[in-house]
C-alpha positions as CSV (number, residue, x, y, z in Angstrom):
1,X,-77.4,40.7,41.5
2,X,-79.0,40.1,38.1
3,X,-81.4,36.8,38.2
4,X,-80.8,35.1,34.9
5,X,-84.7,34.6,34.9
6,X,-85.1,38.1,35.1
7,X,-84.8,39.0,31.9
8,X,-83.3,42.0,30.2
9,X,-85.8,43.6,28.1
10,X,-84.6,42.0,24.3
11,X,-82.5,39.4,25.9
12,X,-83.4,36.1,24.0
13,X,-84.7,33.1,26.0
14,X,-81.5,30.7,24.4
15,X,-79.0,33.8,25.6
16,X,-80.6,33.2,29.0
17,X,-80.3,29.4,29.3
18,X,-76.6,29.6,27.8
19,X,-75.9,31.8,30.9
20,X,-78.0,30.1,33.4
21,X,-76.2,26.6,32.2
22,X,-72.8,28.4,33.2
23,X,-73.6,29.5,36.6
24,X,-75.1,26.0,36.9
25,X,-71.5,24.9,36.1
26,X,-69.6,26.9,37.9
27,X,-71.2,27.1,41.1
28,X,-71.0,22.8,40.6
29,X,-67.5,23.5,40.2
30,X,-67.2,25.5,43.3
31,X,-69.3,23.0,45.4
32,X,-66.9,19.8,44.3
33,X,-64.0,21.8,45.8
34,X,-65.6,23.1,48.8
35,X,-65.5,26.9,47.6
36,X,-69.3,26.8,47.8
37,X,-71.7,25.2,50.6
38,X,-74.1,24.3,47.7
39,X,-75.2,25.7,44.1
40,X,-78.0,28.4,44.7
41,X,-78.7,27.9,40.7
42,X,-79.7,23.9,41.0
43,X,-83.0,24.7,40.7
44,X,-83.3,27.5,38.5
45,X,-85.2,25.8,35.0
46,X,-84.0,26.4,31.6
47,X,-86.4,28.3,28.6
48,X,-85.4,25.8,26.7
49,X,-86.4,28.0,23.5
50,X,-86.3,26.1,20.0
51,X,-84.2,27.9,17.8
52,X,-84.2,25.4,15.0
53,X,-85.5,26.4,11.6
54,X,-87.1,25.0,8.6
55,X,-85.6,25.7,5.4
56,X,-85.9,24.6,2.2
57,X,-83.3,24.1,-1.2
58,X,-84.2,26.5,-3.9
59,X,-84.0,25.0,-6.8
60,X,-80.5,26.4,-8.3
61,X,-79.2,25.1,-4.4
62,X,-80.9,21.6,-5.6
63,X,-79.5,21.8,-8.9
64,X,-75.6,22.5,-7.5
65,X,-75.7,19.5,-4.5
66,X,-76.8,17.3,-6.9
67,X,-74.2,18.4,-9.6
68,X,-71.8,18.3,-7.1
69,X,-72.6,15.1,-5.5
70,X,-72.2,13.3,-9.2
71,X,-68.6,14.3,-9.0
72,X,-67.8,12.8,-5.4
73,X,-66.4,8.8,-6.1
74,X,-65.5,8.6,-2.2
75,X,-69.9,7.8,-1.7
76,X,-71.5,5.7,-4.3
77,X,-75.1,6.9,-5.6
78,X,-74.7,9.9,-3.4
79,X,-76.2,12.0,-6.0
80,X,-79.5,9.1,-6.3
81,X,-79.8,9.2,-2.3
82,X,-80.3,13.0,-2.5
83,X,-82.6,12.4,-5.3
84,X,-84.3,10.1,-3.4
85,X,-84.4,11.5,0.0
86,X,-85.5,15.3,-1.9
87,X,-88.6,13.5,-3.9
88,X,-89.8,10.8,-0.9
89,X,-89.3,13.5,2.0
90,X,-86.4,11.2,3.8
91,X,-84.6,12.3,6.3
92,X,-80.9,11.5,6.8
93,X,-81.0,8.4,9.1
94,X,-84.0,7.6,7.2
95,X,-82.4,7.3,3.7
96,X,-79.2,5.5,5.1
97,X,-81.1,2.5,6.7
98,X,-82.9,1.8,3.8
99,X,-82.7,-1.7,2.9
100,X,-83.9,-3.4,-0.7
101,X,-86.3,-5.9,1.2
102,X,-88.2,-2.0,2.4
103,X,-88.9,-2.4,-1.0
104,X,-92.4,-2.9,-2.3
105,X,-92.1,-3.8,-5.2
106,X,-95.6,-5.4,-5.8
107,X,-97.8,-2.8,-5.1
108,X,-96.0,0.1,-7.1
């Protein structure tokens, strides 16, 4: 029987916690209806491998989501909140909680 924390030679770290997550889940699903005395994968621990990536608008991507935010009428100033959010280095949740009392407008 193949461990999922032995590793394949190439086999990536996410590929291995997908599979381990499954055999967590099924051998759960065999314990709730008696098919299994108790899960033998309850302890095995996850990689829990980052695959998120940074990646930046070039400009002619910049240039089209703005041009193509102008022409949206459904979200007002959607094309100045990307402005904004591009130039200040907001994130999403960021942008959309701004207030106009955040606003310093004494010190600028």
């Amino acid at each position: 029987m193949l461990l999922v924390q032995d590793q394949q030679p190439g086999c990536a770290d996410a590929r291995s916690d997908f599979c381990t997550l499954h055999l967590k889940a099924f051998f759960n699903w065999c314990v709730d209806r008696n098919l299994a005395a108790s899960n033998p994968v309850r302890r095995v621990k996850f990689f829990n491998e980052d695959n998120s990536r940074l990646r930046y608008l070039t400009e002619e991507e910049y240039t089209r989501l703005v041009k193509a935010a102008k022409t949206i009428d459904a979200s007002p100033f959607l094309a100045e909140k990307i402005i904004l959010s591009v130039h200040a280095g907001l994130r999403r949740g960021s942008l959309f909680l701004l207030r106009w009392d955040h606003v310093d407008f004494v010190s600028v």
